[in-house]
C-alpha beads as a LAMMPS data file, in Angstrom:
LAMMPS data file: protein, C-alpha beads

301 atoms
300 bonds

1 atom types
1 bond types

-500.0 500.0 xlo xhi
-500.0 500.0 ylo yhi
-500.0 500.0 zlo zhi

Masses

1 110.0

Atoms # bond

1 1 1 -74.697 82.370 226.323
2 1 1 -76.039 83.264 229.652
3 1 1 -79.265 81.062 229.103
4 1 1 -77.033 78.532 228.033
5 1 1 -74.971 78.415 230.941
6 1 1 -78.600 78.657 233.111
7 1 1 -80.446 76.097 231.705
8 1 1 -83.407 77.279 234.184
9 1 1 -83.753 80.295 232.962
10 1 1 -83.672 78.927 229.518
11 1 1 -86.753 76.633 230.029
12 1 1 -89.054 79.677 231.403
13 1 1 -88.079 81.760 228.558
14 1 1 -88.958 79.095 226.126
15 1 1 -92.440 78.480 228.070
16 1 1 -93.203 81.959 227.796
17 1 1 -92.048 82.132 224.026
18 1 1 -94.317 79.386 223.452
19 1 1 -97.077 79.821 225.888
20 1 1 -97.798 83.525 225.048
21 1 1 -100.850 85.060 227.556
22 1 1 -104.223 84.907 226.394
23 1 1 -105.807 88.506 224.926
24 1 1 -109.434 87.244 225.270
25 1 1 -109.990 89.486 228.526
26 1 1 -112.588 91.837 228.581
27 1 1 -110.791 94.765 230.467
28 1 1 -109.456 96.366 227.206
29 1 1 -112.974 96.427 225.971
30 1 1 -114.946 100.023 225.953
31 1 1 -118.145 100.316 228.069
32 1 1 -120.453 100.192 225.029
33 1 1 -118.840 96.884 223.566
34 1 1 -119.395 95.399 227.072
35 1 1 -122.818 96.257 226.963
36 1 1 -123.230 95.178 223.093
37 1 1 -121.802 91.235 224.521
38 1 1 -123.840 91.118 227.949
39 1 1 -127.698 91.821 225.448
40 1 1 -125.667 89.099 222.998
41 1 1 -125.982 86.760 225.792
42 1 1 -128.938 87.596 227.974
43 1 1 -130.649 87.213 224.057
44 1 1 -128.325 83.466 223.662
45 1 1 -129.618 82.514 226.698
46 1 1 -133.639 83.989 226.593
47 1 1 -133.231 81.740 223.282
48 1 1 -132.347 78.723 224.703
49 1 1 -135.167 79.116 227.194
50 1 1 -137.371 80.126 224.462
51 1 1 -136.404 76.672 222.166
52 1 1 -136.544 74.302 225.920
53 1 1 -140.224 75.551 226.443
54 1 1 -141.254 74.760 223.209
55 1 1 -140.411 71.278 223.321
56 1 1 -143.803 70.692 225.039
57 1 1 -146.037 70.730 222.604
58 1 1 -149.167 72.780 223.283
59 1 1 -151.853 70.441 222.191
60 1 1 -155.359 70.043 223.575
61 1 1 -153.969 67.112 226.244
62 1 1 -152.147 69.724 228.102
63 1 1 -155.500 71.277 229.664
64 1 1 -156.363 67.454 231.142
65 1 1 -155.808 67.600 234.648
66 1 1 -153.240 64.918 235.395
67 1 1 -153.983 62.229 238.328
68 1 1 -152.236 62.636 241.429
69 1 1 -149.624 60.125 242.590
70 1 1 -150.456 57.256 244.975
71 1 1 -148.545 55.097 247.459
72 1 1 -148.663 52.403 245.808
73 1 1 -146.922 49.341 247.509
74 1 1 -144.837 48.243 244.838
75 1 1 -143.624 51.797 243.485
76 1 1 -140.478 51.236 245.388
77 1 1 -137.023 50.012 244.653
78 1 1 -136.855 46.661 246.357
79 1 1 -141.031 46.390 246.540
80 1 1 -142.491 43.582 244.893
81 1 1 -145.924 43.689 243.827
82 1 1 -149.174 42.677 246.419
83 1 1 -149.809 39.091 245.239
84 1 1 -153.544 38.993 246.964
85 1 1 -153.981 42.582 245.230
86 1 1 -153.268 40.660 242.372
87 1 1 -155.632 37.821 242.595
88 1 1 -158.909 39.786 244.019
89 1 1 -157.948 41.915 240.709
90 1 1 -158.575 39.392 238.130
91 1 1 -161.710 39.024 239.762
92 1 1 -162.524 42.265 239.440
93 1 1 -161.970 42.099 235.373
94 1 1 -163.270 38.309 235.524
95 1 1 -166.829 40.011 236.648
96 1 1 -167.255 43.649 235.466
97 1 1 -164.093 44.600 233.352
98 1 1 -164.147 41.036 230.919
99 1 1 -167.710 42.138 229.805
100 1 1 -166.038 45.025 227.418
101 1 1 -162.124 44.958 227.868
102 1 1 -159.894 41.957 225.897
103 1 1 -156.686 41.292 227.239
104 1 1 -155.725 39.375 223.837
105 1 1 -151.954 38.770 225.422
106 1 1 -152.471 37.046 228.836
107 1 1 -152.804 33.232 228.749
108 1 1 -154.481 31.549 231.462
109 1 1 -151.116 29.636 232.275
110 1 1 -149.768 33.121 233.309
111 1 1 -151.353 32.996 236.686
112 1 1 -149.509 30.185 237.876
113 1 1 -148.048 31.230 240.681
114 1 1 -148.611 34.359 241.087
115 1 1 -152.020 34.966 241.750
116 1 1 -153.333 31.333 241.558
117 1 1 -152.443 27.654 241.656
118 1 1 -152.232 25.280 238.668
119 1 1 -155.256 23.890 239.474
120 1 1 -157.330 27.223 240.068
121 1 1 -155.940 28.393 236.865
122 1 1 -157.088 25.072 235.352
123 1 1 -160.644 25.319 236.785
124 1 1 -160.744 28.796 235.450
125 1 1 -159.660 28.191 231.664
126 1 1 -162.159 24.852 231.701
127 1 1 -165.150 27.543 232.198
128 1 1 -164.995 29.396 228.787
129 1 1 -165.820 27.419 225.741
130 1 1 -162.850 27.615 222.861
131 1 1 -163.714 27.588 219.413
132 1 1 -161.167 24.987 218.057
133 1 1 -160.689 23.101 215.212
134 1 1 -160.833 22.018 212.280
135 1 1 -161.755 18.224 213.307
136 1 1 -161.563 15.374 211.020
137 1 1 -164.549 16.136 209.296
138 1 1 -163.261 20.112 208.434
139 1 1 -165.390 21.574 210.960
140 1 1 -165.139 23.770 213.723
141 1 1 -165.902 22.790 217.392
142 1 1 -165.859 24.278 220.717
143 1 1 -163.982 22.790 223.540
144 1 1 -163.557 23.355 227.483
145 1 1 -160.712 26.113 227.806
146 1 1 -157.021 24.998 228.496
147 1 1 -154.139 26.306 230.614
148 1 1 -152.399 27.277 227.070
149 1 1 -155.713 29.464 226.216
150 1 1 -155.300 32.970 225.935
151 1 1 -158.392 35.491 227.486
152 1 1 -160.906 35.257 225.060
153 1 1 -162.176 38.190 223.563
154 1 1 -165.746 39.542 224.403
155 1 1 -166.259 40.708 220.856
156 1 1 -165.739 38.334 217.294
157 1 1 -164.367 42.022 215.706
158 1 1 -163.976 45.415 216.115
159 1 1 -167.380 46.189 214.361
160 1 1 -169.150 43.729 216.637
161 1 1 -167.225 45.663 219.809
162 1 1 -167.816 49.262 217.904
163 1 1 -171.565 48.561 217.792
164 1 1 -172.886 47.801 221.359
165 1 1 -170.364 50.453 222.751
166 1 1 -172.163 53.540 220.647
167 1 1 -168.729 53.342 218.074
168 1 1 -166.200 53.703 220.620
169 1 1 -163.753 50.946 220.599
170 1 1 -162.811 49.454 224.491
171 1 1 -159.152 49.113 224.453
172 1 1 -157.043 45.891 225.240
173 1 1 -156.005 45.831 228.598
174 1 1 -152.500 43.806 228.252
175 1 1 -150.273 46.713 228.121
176 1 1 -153.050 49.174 229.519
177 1 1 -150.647 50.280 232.749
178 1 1 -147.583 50.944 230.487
179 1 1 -149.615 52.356 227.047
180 1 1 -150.965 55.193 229.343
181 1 1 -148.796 58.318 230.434
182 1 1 -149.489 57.919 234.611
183 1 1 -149.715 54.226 234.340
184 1 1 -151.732 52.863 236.888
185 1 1 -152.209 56.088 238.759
186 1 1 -154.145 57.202 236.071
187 1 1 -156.029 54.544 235.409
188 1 1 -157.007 54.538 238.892
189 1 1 -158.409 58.104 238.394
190 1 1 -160.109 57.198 235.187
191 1 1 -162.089 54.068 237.437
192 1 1 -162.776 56.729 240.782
193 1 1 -163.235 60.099 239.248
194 1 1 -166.307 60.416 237.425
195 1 1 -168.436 63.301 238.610
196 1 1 -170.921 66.061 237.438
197 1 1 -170.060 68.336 234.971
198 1 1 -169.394 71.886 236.202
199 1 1 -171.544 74.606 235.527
200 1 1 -171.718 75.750 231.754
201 1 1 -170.153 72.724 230.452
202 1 1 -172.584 69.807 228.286
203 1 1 -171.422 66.697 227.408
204 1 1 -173.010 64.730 224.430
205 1 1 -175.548 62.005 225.147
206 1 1 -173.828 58.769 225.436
207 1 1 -170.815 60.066 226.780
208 1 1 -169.810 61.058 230.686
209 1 1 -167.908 63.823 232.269
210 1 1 -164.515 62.787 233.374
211 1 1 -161.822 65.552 234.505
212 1 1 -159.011 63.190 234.029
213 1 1 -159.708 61.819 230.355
214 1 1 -158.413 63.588 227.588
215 1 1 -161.341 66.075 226.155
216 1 1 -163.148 65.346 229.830
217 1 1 -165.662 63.326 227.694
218 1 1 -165.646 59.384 227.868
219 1 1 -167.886 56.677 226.517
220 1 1 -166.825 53.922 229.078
221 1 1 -170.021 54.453 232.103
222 1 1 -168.576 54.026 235.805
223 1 1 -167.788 50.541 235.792
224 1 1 -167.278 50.358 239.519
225 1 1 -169.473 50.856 242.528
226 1 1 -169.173 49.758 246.191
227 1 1 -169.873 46.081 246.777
228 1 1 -170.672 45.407 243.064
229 1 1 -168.213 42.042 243.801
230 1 1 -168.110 40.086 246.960
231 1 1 -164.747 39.318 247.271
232 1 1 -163.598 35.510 247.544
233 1 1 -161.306 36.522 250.390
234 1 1 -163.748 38.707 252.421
235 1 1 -162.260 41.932 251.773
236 1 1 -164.713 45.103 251.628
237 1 1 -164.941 45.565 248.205
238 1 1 -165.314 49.104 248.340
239 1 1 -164.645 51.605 245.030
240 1 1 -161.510 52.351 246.131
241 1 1 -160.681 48.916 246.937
242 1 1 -161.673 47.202 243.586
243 1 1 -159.943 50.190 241.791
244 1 1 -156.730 49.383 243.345
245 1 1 -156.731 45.787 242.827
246 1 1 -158.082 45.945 239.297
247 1 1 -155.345 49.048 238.492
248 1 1 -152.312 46.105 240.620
249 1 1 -153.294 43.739 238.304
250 1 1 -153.303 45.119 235.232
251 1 1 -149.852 46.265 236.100
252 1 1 -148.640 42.972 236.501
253 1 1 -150.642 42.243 233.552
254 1 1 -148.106 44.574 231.605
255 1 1 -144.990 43.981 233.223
256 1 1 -145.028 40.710 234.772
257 1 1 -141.322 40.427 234.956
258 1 1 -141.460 42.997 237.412
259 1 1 -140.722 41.148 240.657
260 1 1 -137.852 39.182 238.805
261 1 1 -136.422 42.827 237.286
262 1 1 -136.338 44.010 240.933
263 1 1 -135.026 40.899 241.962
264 1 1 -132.255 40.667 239.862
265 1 1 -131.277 44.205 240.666
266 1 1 -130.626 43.457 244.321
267 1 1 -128.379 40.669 243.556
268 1 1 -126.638 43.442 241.038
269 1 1 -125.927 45.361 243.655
270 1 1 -124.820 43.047 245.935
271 1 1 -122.739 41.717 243.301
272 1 1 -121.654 44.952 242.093
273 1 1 -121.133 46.089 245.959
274 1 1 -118.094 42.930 246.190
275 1 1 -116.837 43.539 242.686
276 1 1 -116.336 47.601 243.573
277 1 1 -114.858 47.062 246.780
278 1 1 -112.443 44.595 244.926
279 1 1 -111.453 47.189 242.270
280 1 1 -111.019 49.785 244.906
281 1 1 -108.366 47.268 247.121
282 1 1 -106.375 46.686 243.448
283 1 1 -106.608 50.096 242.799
284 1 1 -105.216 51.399 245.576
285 1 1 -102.692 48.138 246.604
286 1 1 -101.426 47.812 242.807
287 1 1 -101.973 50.607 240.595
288 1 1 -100.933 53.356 243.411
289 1 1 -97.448 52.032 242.768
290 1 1 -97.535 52.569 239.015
291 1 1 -99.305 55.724 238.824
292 1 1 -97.465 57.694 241.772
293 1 1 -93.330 56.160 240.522
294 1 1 -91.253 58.708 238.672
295 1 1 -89.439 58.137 235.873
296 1 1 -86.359 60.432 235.807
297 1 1 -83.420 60.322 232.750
298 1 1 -79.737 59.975 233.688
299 1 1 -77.619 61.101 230.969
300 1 1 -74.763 59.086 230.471
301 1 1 -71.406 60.581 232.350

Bonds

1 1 1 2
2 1 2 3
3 1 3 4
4 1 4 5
5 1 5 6
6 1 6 7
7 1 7 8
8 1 8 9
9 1 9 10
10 1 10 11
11 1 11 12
12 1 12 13
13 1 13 14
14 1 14 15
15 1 15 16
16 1 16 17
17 1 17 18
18 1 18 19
19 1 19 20
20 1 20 21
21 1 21 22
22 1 22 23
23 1 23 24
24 1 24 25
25 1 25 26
26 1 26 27
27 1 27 28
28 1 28 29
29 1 29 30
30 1 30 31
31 1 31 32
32 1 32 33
33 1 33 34
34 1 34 35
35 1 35 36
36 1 36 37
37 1 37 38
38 1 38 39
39 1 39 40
40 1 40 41
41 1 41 42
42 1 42 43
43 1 43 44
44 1 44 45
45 1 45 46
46 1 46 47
47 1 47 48
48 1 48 49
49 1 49 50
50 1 50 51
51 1 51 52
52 1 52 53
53 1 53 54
54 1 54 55
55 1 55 56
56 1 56 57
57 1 57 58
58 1 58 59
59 1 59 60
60 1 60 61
61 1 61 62
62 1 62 63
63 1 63 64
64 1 64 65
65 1 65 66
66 1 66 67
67 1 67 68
68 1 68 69
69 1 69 70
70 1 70 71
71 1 71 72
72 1 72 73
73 1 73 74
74 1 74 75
75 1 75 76
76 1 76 77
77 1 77 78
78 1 78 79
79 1 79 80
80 1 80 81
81 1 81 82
82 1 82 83
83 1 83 84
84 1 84 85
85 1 85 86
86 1 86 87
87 1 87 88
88 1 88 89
89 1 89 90
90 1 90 91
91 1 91 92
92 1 92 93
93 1 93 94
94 1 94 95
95 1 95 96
96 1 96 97
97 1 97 98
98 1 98 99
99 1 99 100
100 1 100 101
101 1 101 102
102 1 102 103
103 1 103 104
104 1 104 105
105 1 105 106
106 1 106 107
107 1 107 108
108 1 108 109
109 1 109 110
110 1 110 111
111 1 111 112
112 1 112 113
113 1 113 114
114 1 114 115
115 1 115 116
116 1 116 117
117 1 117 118
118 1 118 119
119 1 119 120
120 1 120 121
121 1 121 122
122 1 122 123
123 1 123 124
124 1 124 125
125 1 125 126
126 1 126 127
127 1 127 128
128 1 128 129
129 1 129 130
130 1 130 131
131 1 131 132
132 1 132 133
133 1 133 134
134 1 134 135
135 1 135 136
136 1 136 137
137 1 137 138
138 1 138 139
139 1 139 140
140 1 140 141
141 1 141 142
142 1 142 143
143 1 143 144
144 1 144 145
145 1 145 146
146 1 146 147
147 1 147 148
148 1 148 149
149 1 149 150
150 1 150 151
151 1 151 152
152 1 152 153
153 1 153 154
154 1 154 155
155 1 155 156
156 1 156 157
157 1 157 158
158 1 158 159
159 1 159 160
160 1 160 161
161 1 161 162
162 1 162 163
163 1 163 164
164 1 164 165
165 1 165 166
166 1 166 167
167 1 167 168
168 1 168 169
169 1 169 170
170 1 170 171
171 1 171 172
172 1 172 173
173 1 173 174
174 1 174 175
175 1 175 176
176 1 176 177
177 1 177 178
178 1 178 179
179 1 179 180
180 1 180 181
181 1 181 182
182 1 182 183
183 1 183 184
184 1 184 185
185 1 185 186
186 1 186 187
187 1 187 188
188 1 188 189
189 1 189 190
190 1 190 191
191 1 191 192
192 1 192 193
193 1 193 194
194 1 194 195
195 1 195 196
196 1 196 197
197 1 197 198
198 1 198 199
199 1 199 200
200 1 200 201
201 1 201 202
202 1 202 203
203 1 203 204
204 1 204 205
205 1 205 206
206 1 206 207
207 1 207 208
208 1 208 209
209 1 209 210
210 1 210 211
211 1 211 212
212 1 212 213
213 1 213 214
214 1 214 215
215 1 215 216
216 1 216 217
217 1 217 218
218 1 218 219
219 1 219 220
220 1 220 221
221 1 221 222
222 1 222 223
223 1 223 224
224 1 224 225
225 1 225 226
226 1 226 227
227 1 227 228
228 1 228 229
229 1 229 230
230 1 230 231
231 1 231 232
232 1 232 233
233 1 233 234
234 1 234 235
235 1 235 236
236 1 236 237
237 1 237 238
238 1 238 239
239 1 239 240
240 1 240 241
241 1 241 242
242 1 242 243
243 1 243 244
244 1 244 245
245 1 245 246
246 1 246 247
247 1 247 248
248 1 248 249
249 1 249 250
250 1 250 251
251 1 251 252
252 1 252 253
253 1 253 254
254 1 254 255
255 1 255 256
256 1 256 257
257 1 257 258
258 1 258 259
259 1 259 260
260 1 260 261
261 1 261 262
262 1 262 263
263 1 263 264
264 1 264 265
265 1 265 266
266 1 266 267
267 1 267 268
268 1 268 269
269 1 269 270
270 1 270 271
271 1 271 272
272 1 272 273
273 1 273 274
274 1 274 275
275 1 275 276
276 1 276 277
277 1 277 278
278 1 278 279
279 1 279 280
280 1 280 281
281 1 281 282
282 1 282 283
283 1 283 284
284 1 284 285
285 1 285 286
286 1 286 287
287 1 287 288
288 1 288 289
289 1 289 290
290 1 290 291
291 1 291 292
292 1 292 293
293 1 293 294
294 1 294 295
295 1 295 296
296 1 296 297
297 1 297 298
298 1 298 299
299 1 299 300
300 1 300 301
């Protein structure tokens, strides 16, 4: 009757009926059951390290040395790629890197304006003879290249290619920049960092000491030296140099949406940065007055 008369003290005796307190503390426990749950978890815990390291697998890549990161100028957020890195690059594979390497995915129309006009890009296609065809007579015929050409291909097959490069295959340089783990930092370091074996180590005839190439053996011979190019533009076309253009290019090469993806990001934000402070204005203007009223319940007299 009392609680009924308090209806107070009614409520916190039903909340304590109903909310009894929690018997999980450790205080009650003896010294040796303390012990027995702090090994359970240093053991849960040296296990879940244990299973995390193991993820990497150990595998004979792991003893490459991996390249170093470089400054490159488009590795920021809002930096677009160097357009004149891009053209002296494709002159770079044009001359040495063309002689080996297929890019089997890059039309000549794809250099349109980015790294050269229509017409350059025209004059360039118009050197390589295309095999074409059938004409009206069923036979095949070569023709001047066109702007809707793709690279051709040094080699007619992969045995032809296999065979003047001791068996090893050259790979196709499309997707070169994003198919390798380091991207164009370590294909810079494959182009620059050939160098002498170190003592105790041989490397097969036909092949060439390289500490960044998996199983420091590779077949591909330093492609680049200084001034093995004159550059159209009168840059110094030193090892470095060509490395870094050839290594921008083929990274366009692979992503050449890459300006636009950046591009469209800013305006995202921007975008974004109007559409936020919006939502924050109706949040705070509109909503404050729904989420903060109080809805009480007036029994009728």
């Amino acid at each position: 009757m009392a609680a009924l008369r308090n209806p107070t003290k009614f409520l916190r005796i039903s909340t304590a009926v109903l909310s009894p307190k929690s018997n999980l503390s450790t205080a009650r426990l003896s010294r040796s059951k303390k012990l027995a749950l702090g090994a359970l978890g240093a053991a849960t815990a040296g296990a879940a390290g244990l299973a995390t390291a193991l993820t990497i697998a150990v595998s004979a890549d792991d003893a490459t040395l991996h390249p170093p990161k470089f400054p490159w100028s488009h590795r920021g957020m809002f930096q677009s790629l160097d357009h004149s890195s891009v053209r002296r690059g494709y002159q770079v594979y044009k001359d040495v890197c063309s002689a080996c390497h297929s890019m089997n995915f890059l039309a000549f129309r794809n250099l349109i304006g980015v790294s050269h006009t229509e017409a350059e890009a025209k004059t360039i296609a118009e050197e390589y003879m295309i095999k074409d065809g059938p004409d009206d007579t069923g036979e095949m015929f070569e023709r001047p290249g066109k702007l809707s050409d793709y690279f051709p291909n040094p080699y007619k097959n992969e045995e032809e290619a296999r065979a003047a490069n001791s068996g090893a295959l050259p790979p196709d340089l499309s997707y070169i920049a994003l198919a390798r783990h380091g991207g164009e930092d370590y294909l810079y370091a494959i182009l620059t960092g050939y160098c002498d074996p170190p003592a105790g180590v041989e490397v097969r005839e036909g092949l060439y000491y390289h500490p960044y190439f998996p199983g420091q053996a590779i077949a591909m011979a330093p492609a680049l030296y200084n001034e093995i190019i004159e550059y159209e533009d009168g840059t110094p076309a030193t090892l470095s140099q060509l490395a870094k253009d050839v290594c921008t290019f083929l990274r366009w090469a692979a992503e050449p949406e890459h300006d636009t993806r950046k591009l469209m990001g800013i305006k995202m934000l921007m975008i974004m940065s109007v559409l936020i402070g919006g939502a924050f204005y109706m949040k705070k203007s509109r909503w404050s007055v729904l989420k903060t009223r109080k809805i009480a319940y007036k029994p009728p007299a």
